[in-house]
C-alpha atoms as an extended CHARMM CRD file, in Angstrom:
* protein
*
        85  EXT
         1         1  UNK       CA              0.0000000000        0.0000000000        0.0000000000  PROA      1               0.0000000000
         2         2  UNK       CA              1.7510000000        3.4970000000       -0.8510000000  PROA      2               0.0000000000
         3         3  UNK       CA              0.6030000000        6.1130000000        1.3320000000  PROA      3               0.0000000000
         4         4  UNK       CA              0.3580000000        9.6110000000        0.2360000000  PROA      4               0.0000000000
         5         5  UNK       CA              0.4370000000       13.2200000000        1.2250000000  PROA      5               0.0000000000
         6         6  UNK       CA             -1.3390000000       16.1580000000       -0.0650000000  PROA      6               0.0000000000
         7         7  UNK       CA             -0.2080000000       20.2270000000       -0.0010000000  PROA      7               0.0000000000
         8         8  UNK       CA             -2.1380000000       22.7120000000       -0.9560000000  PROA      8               0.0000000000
         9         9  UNK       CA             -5.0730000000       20.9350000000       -0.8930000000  PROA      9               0.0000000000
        10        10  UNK       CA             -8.0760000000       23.3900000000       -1.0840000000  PROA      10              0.0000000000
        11        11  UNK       CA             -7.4580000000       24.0690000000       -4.9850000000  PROA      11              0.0000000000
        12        12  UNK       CA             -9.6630000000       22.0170000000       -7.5150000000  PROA      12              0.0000000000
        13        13  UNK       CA             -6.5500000000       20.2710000000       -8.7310000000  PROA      13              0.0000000000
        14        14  UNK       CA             -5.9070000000       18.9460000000       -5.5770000000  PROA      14              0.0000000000
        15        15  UNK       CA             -9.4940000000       17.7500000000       -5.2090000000  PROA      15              0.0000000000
        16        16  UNK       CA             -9.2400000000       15.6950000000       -8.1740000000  PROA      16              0.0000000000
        17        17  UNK       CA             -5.9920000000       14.2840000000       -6.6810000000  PROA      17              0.0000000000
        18        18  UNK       CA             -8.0710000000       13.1440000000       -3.8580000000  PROA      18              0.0000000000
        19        19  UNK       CA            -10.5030000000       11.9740000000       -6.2910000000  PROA      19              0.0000000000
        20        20  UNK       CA             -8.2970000000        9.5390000000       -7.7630000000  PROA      20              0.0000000000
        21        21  UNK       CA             -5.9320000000        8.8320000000       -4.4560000000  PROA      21              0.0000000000
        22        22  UNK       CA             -9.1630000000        7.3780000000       -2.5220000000  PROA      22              0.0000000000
        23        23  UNK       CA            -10.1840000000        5.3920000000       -5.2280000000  PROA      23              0.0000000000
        24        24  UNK       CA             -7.0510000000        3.7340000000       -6.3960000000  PROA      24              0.0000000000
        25        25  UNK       CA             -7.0170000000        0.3570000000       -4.6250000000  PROA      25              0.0000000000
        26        26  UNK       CA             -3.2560000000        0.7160000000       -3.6460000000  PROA      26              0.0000000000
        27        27  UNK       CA             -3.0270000000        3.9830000000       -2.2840000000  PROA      27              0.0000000000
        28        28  UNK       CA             -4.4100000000        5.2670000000        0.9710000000  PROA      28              0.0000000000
        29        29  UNK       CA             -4.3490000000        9.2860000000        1.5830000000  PROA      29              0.0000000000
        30        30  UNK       CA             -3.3420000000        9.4580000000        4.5690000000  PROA      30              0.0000000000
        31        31  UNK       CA             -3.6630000000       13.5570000000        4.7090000000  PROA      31              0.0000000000
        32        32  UNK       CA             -4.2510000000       16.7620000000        3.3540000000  PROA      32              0.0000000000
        33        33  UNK       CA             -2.8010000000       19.6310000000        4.2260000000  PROA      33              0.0000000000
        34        34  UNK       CA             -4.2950000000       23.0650000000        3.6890000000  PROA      34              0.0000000000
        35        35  UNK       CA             -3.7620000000       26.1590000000        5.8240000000  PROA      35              0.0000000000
        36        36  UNK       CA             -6.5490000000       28.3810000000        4.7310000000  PROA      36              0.0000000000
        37        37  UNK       CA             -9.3290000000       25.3980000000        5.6120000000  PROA      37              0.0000000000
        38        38  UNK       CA             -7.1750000000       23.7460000000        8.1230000000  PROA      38              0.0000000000
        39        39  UNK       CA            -10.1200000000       21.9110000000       10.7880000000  PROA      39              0.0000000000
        40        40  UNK       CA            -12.4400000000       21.8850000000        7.8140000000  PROA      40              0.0000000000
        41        41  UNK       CA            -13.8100000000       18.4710000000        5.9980000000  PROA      41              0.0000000000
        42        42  UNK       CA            -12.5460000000       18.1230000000        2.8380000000  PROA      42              0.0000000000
        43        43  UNK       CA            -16.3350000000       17.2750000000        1.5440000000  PROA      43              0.0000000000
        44        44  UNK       CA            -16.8880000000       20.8440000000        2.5060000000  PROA      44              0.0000000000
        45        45  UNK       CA            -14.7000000000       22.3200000000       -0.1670000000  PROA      45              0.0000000000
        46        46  UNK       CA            -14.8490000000       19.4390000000       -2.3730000000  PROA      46              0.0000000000
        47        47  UNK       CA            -18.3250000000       19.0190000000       -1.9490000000  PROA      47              0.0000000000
        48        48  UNK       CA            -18.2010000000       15.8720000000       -5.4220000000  PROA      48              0.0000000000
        49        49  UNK       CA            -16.5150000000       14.2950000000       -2.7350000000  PROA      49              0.0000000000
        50        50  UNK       CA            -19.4890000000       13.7330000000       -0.4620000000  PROA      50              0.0000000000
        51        51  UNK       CA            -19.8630000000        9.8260000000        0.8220000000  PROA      51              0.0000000000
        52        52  UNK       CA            -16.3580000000        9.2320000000       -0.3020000000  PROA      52              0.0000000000
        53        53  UNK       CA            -14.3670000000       10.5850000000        2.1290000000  PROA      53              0.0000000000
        54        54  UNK       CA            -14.3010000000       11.3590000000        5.4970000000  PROA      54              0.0000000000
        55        55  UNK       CA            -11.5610000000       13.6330000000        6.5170000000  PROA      55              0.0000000000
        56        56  UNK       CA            -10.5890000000       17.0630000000        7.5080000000  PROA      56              0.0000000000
        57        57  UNK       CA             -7.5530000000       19.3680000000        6.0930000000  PROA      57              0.0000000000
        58        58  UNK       CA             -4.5220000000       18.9900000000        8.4360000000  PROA      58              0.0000000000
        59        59  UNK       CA             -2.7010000000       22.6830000000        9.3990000000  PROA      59              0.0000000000
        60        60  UNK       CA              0.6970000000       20.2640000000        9.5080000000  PROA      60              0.0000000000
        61        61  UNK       CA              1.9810000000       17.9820000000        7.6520000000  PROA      61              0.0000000000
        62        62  UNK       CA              4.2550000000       14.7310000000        8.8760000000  PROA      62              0.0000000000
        63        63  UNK       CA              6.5960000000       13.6870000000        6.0610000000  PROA      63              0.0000000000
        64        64  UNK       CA              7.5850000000       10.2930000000        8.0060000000  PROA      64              0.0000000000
        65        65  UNK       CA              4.2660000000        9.1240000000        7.2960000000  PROA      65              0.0000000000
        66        66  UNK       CA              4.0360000000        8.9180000000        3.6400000000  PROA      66              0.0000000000
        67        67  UNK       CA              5.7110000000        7.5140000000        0.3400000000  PROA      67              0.0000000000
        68        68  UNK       CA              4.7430000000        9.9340000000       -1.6840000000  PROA      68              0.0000000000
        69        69  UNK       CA              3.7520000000       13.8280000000       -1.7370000000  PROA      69              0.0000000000
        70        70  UNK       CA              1.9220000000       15.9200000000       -4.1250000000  PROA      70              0.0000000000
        71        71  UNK       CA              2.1670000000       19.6890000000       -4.2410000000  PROA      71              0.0000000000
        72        72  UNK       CA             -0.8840000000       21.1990000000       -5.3890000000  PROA      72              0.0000000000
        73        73  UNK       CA              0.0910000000       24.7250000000       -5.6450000000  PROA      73              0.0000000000
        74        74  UNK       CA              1.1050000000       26.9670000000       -8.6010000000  PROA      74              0.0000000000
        75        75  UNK       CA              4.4800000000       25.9300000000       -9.6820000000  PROA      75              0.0000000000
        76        76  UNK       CA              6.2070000000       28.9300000000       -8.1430000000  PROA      76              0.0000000000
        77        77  UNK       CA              4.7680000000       28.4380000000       -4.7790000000  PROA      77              0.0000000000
        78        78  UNK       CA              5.5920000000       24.5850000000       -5.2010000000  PROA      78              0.0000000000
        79        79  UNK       CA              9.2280000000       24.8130000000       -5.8360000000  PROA      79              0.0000000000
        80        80  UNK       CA              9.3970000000       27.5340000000       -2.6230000000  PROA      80              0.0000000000
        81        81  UNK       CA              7.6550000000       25.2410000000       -0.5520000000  PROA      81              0.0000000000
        82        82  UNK       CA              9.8700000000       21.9980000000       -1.8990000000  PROA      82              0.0000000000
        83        83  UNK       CA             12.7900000000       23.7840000000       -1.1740000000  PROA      83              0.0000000000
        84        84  UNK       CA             11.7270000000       24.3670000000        2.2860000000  PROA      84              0.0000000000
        85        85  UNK       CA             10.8480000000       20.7230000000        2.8080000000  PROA      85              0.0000000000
C-alpha cells in the first residue's frame, strides 16, 4: 500500500488528486494539508466528494508518514515550498 500526502489541498486540482488517491485500490491518503481550511472536511470544499471521504484538512503535515507527496500549488509556490521541505 503506498501512502500519500497532499499540499495545498483546497485548490480544484488537488481535489481531483483526492478523487483519484481514494479510489485507487493501492493507495491510501493518509492527509491533506491546507492552511486556509485547516479543521475543515474536505467534503466541505470538495463538496463531489461527499460519501467518499471522510476527513478534515490537516494545518501540519508529517513527512515520516508517507511515500509519496503531491504539491498542489502553482508551480512557483511549489518549488518555494519543496525547497523548504
Amino acid at each position: 500500500m503506498i501512502k500519500a500526502g497532499i499540499i495545498g489541498g483546497s485548490g480544484y486540482a488537488a481535489g481531483e488528486l483526492v478523487r483519484i488517491l481514494i479510489n485507487h485500490p493501492d493507495v491510501e491518503l493518509k492527509w491533506v494539508h491546507s492552511r486556509t481550511v485547516a479543521g475543515q472536511r474536505i467534503v466541505d470544499v470538495h463538496q463531489g466528494l461527499h460519501g467518499e471521504i471522510d476527513m478534515t484538512f490537516s494545518s501540519t503535515y508529517d513527512l515520516n508518514t508517507i511515500d509519496v507527496l503531491s504539491v498542489s500549488y502553482t508551480h512557483l509556490r511549489a518549488h518555494e515550498t519543496v525547497l523548504d521541505l
